[in-house]
C-alpha positions in Angstrom: -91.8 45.9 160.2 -92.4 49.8 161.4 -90.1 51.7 163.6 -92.4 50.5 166.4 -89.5 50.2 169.1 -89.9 54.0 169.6 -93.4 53.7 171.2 -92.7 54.9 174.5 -93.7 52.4 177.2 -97.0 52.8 179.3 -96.8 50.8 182.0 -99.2 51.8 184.5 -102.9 51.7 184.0 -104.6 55.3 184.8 -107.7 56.9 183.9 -107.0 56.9 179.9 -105.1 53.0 180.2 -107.1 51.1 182.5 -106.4 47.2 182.9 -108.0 45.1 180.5 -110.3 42.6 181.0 -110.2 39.5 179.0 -113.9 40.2 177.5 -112.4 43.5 176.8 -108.8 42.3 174.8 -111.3 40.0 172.5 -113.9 42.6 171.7 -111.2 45.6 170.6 -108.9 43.1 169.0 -111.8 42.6 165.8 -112.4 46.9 166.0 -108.7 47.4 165.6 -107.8 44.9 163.1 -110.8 44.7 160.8 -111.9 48.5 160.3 -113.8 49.1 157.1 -112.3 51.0 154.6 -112.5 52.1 151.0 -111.7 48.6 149.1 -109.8 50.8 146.3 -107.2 51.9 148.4 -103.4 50.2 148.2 -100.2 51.2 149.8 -96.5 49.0 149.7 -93.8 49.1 152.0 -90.4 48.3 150.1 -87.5 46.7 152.6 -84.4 46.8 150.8 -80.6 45.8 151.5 -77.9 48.7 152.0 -74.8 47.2 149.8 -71.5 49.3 149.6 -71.0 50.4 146.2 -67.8 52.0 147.0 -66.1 48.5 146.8 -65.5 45.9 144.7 -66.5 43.2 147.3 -69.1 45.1 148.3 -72.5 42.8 148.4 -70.2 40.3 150.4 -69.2 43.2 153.0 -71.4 45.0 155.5 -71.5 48.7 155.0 -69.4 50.2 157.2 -71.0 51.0 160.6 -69.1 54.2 161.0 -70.7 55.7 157.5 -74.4 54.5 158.6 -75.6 57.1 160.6 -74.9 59.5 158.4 -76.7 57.6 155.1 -79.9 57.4 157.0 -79.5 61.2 158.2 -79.0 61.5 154.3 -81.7 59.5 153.3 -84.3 60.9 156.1 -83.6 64.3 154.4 -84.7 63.5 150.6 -88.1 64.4 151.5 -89.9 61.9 150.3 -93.3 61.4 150.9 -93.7 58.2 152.0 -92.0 57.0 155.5 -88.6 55.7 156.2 -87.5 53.3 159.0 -84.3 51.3 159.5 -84.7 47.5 160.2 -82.9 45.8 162.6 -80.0 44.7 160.1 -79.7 47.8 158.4 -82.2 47.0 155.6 -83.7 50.6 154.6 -87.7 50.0 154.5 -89.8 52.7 152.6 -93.2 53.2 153.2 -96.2 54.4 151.2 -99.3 56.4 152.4 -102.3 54.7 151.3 -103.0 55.6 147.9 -106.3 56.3 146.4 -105.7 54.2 143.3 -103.3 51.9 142.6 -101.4 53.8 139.9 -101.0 56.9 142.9 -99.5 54.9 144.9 -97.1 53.3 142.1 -96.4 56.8 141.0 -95.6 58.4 144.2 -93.4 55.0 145.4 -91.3 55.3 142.5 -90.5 58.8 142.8 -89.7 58.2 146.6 -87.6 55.4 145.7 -85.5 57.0 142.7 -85.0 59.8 145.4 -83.6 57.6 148.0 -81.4 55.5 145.6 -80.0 59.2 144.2 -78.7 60.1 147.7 -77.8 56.6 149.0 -75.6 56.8 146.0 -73.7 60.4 147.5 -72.7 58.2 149.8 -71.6 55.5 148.4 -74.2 52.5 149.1 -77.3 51.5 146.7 -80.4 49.6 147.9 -80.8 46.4 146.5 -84.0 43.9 146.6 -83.4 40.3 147.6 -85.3 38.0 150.0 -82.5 37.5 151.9 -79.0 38.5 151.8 -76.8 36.1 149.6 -73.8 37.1 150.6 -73.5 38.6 154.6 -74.0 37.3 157.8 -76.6 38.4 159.5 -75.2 41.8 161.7 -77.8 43.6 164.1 -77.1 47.3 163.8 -79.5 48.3 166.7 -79.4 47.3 170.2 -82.8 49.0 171.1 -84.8 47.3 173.7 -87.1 45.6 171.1 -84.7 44.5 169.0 -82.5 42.8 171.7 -85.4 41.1 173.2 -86.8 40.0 170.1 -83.7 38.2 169.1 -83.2 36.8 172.6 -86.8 35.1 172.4 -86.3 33.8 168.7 -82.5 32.5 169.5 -85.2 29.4 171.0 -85.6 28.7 167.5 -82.1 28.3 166.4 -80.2 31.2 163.7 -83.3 31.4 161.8 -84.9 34.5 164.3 -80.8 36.3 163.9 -81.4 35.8 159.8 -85.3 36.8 160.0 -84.4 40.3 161.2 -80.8 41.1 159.5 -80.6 39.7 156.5 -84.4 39.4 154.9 -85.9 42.1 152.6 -89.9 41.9 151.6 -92.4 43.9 149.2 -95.6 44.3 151.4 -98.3 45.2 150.0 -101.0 47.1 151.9 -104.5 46.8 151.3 -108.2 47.9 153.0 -109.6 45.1 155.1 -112.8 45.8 153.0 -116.4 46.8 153.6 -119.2 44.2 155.0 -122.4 45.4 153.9 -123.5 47.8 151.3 -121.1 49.5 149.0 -121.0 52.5 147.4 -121.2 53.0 143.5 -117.3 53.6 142.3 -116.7 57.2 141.4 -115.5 56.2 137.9 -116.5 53.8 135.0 -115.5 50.5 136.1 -115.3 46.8 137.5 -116.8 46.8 141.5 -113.9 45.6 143.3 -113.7 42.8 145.9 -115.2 44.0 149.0 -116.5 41.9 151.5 -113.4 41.1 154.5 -114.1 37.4 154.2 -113.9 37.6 150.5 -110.6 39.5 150.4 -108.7 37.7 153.3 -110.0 34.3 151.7 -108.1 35.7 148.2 -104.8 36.6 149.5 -104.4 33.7 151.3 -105.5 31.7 148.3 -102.9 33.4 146.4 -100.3 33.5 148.1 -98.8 30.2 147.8 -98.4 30.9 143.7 -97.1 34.6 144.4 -94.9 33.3 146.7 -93.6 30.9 144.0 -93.8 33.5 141.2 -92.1 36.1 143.7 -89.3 34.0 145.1 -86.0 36.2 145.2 -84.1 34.2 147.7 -82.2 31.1 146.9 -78.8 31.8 148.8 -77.6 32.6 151.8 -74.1 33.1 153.4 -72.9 32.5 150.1 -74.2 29.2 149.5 -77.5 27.8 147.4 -79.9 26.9 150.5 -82.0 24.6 148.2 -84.9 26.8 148.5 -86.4 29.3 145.8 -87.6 31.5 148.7 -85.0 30.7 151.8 -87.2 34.2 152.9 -90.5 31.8 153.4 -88.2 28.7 154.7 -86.5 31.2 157.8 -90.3 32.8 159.0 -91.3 28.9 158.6 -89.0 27.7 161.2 -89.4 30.6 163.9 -92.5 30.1 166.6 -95.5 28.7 165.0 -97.7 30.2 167.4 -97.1 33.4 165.7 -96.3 33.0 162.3 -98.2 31.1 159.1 -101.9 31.2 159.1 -104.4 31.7 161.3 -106.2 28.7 162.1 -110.0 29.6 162.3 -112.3 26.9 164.1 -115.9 25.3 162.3 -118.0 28.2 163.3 -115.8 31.0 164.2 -116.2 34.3 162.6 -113.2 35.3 160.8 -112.3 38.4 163.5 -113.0 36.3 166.5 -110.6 33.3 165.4 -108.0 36.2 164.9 -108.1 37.4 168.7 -108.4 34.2 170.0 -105.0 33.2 168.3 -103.6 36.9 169.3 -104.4 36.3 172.8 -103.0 32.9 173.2 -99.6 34.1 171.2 -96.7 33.9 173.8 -95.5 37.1 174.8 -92.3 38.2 173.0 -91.4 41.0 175.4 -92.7 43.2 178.2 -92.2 46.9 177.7 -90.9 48.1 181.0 -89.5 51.9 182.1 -86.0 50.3 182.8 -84.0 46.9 182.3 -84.8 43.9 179.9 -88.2 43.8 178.2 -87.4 39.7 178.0 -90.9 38.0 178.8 -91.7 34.8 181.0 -91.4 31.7 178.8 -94.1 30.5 177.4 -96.6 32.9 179.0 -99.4 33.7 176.7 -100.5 37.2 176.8 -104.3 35.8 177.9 -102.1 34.3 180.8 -100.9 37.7 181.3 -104.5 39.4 181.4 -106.0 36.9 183.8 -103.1 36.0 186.3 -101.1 39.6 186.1 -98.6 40.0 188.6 -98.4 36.1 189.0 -97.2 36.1 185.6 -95.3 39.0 185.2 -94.1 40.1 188.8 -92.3 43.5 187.8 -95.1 44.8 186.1 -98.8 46.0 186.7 -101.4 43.9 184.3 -101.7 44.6 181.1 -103.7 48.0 179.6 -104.9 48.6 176.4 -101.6 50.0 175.3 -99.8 46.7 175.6 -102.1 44.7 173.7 -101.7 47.2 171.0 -97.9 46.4 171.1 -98.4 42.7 171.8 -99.9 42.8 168.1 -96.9 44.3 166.6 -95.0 41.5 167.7 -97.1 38.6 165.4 -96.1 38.3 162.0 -99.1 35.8 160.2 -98.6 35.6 156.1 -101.4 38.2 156.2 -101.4 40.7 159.0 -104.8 42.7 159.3 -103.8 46.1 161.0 -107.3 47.7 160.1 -106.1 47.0 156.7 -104.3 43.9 155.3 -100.7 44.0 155.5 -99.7 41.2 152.8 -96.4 39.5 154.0 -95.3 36.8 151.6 -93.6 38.3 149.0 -89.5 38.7 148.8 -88.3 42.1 148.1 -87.8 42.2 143.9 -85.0 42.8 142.1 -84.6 46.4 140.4 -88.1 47.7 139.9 -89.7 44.7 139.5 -91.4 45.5 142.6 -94.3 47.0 141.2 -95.6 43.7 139.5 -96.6 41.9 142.7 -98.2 45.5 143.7 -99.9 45.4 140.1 -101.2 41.8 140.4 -102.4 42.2 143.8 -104.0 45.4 143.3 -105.8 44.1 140.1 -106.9 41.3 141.8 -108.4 43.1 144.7 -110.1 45.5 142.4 -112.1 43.7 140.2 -114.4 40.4 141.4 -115.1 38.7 138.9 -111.6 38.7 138.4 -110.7 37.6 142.1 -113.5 34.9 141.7 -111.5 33.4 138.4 -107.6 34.0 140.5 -109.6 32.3 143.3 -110.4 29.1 141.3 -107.1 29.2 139.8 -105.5 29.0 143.1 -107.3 27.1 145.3 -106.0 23.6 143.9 -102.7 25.0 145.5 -103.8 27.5 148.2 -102.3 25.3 151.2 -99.2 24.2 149.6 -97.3 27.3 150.9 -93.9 24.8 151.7 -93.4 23.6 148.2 -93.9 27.1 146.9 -91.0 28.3 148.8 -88.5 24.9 148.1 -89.5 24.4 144.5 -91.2 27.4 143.2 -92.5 27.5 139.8 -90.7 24.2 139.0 -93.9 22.2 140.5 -96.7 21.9 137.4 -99.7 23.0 139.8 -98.2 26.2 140.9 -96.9 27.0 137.7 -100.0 26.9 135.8 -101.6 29.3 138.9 -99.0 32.1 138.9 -99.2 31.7 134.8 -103.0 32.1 135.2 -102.6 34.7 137.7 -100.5 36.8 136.4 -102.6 36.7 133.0 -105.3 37.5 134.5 -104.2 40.5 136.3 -101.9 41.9 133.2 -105.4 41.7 131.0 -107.3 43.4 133.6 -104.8 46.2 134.2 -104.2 46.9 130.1 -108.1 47.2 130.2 -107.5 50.7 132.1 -106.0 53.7 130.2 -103.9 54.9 133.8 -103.0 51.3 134.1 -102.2 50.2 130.8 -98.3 50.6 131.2 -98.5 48.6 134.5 -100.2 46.1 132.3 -97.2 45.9 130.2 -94.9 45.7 133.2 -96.7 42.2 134.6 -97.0 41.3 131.1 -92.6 41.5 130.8 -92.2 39.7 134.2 -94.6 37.1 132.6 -92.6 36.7 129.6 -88.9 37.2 131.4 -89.6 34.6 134.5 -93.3 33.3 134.9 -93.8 31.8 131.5 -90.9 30.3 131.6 -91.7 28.0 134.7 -88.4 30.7 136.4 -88.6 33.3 139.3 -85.7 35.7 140.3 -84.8 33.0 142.6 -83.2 31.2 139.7 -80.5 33.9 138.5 -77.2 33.6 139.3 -76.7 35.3 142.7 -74.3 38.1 141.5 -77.2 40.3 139.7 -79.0 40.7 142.8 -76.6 43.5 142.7 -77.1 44.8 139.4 -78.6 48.4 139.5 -81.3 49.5 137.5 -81.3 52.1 135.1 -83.9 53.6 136.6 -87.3 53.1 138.7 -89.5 53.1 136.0 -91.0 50.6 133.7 -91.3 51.1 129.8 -91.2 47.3 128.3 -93.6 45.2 127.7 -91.4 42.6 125.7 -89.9 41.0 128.3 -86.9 43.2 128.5 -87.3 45.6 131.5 -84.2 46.4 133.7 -82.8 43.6 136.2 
């Protein structure tokens, strides 16, 4: 999630924001979200927990309010070159630019993220990866207008919209929605990558459910075991359907089309507006919104292109295409295990004969996205997947001279978790909070830091 509350509203249509038409809203919706792009290119967006390393009971404490401000001014100075935005809980999220290669991107994120962890420690915190927070209760530090309406609609839901936004930490992985038509030749010796948008949507939603079970780093909450590997995958599955899971697509419907038809008919979450609440009319859809205006939402002129644009930042689907793929499903990683799901994904992506073989590995368990998240690698189907998977992907990356060490770094998650029918999910709740040595990986024997 982007610092996207700080969009200033536009709420009159002019010259340059005219009011949409419906025909309009489904037309741009396909241009904006599924652009073409070189199919190489990966970036990854870390969201990571702010624990108080000053005290002894500090992962079952918030860090103190008063010190916050001034850890993010720290942490904003540390010129890094990726971007850094606050979530609404406090989790620190890190973003990467898109990277040319995988191994760029891997490079530059780890140097960003060894940065940030060196001056988090001045003053007294570290950033830790977990799905979700073991230990707190979910504590809001922001009471910008997006935030406070977003928990106001989702409070419909129960706690689980309160815990989705304060206490839940993800590795995204950013990818190029791909290239429909003719490609061109690779610059460099080696496999042609995945590159059709079908193709590569079709894979990561294939996958998911087994990197979701090989991933899961979320098993407690408030201090208790929830009974799920991934509690991250159980809270997003319990907030509004109608914006969440998978896109359904209808016999017949192109992939882009089925995506703006379920965007329009999303209920708004909020209406930006120049003063007071941005709370939205219950249940109004924001096609409701384009065809009745005013009727729907009094205070407000219809809707321009500018708040369909927001209206998008406001769905969260396992897969969110953004003109590129943002991939949602995987818990944030302990230590630097983060760069395995980035690896596998990445090596997947890049190479199709090898997503055609990850593809048939997966698509015995491709809908089975619940038991992934409750039982993880303990289920037989999903464990042979992620095994398979993650084989795959650790042979493919060892194949590559710049990627050989990344190869090694699958290959010790393999051997530490995977293999073993285990994920993160299944360590005692305490090392969430164990620090790494470092931010780098040099084992390939199973024994890289925790």
């Amino acid at each position: 999630m982007r610092a996207v509350e700080t969009v200033p509203a536009d709420t009159t249509p002019t010259e340059d924001h005219p009011r949409l038409s419906e025909a309009a809203a489904e037309a741009w919706i396909p241009r904006s979200c599924f652009k073409n792009g070189p199919p190489n290119q990966i970036g990854v967006e870390l969201e990571l927990l702010v624990v108080d390393a000053h005290r002894r009971d500090g992962p079952t404490t918030h860090y103190p309010n008063q010190r916050f401000s001034s850890l993010v001014d720290e942490l904003s100075r540390s010129g890094i070159d990726g971007l850094l935005t606050v979530e609404p809980g406090g989790q620190v999220e890190l973003s990467s630019r898109p990277g040319v290669t995988l191994a760029e991107t891997i490079d530059v994120v780890q140097r960003d993220l060894s940065s940030l962890r060196s001056r988090a420690a001045r003053h007294g915190a570290r950033l830790i990866g977990a799905g979700v927070d073991p230990f707190r209760p979910p504590r809001r530090t922001t009471d910008n207008l997006r935030y406070a309406a977003m928990e106001s609609y989702l409070d419909r839901w129960g706690t689980s919209g309160r815990l989705m936004m304060s206490s839940t930490a993800s590795v995204q992985i950013n990818v190029e929605a791909g290239v429909d038509g003719p490609v061109e030749a690779p610059t460099r010796a080696g496999p042609k990558p995945l590159s059709g948008t079908r193709a590569r949507w079709d894979l990561l939603h294939a996958i998911g459910p087994a990197l979701i079970a090989a991933f899961a780093n979320s098993s407690w909450s408030a201090g208790r075991p929830t009974g799920w590997k991934s509690y991250r995958q159980a809270i997003w599955m319990r907030l509004d359907p109608a914006r969440t899971g998978v896109p359904p697509t209808r016999p017949g419907e192109c992939l882009e089309a089925s995506y703006a038809r379920w965007a329009l008919d999303a209920p708004l979450m909020m209406v930006r507006r120049d003063h007071g609440s941005w709370t939205a009319p219950v249940s109004a859809t924001f096609r409701d919104w384009l065809r009745c205006g005013r009727t729907v939402v009094p205070d407000r002129p219809p809707p321009n292109l500018d708040d369909l644009s927001y209206h998008l930042t406001t769905l969260f689907p396992q897969v969110r295409p953004k003109g590129y793929f943002e991939v949602r499903f995987i818990d944030a990683q302990p230590g630097p295990w983060w760069v395995v799901p980035a690896g596998v994904i990445g090596a997947l992506l890049g190479d199709e004969t090898l997503a055609d073989k990850a593809l048939d590995a997966c698509l015995p368990v491709a809908d089975r996205w619940q038991d992934a998240a409750r039982v993880g690698l303990e289920d037989t189907e999903l464990g042979v997947s992620a095994q398979r998977v993650l084989q795959l992907a650790a042979e493919a990356l060892a194949q590559d001279p710049v990627t050989k060490e990344l190869s090694g770094s699958v290959a010790a998650y393999f051997q530490r978790w995977t293999e073993r029918g285990r994920c993160p999910a299944d360590d005692p709740p305490e090392m969430f909070d164990r620090a790494p040595a470092n931010d780098q990986y040099t084992s390939s024997n199973g024994e890289g830091q925790s």
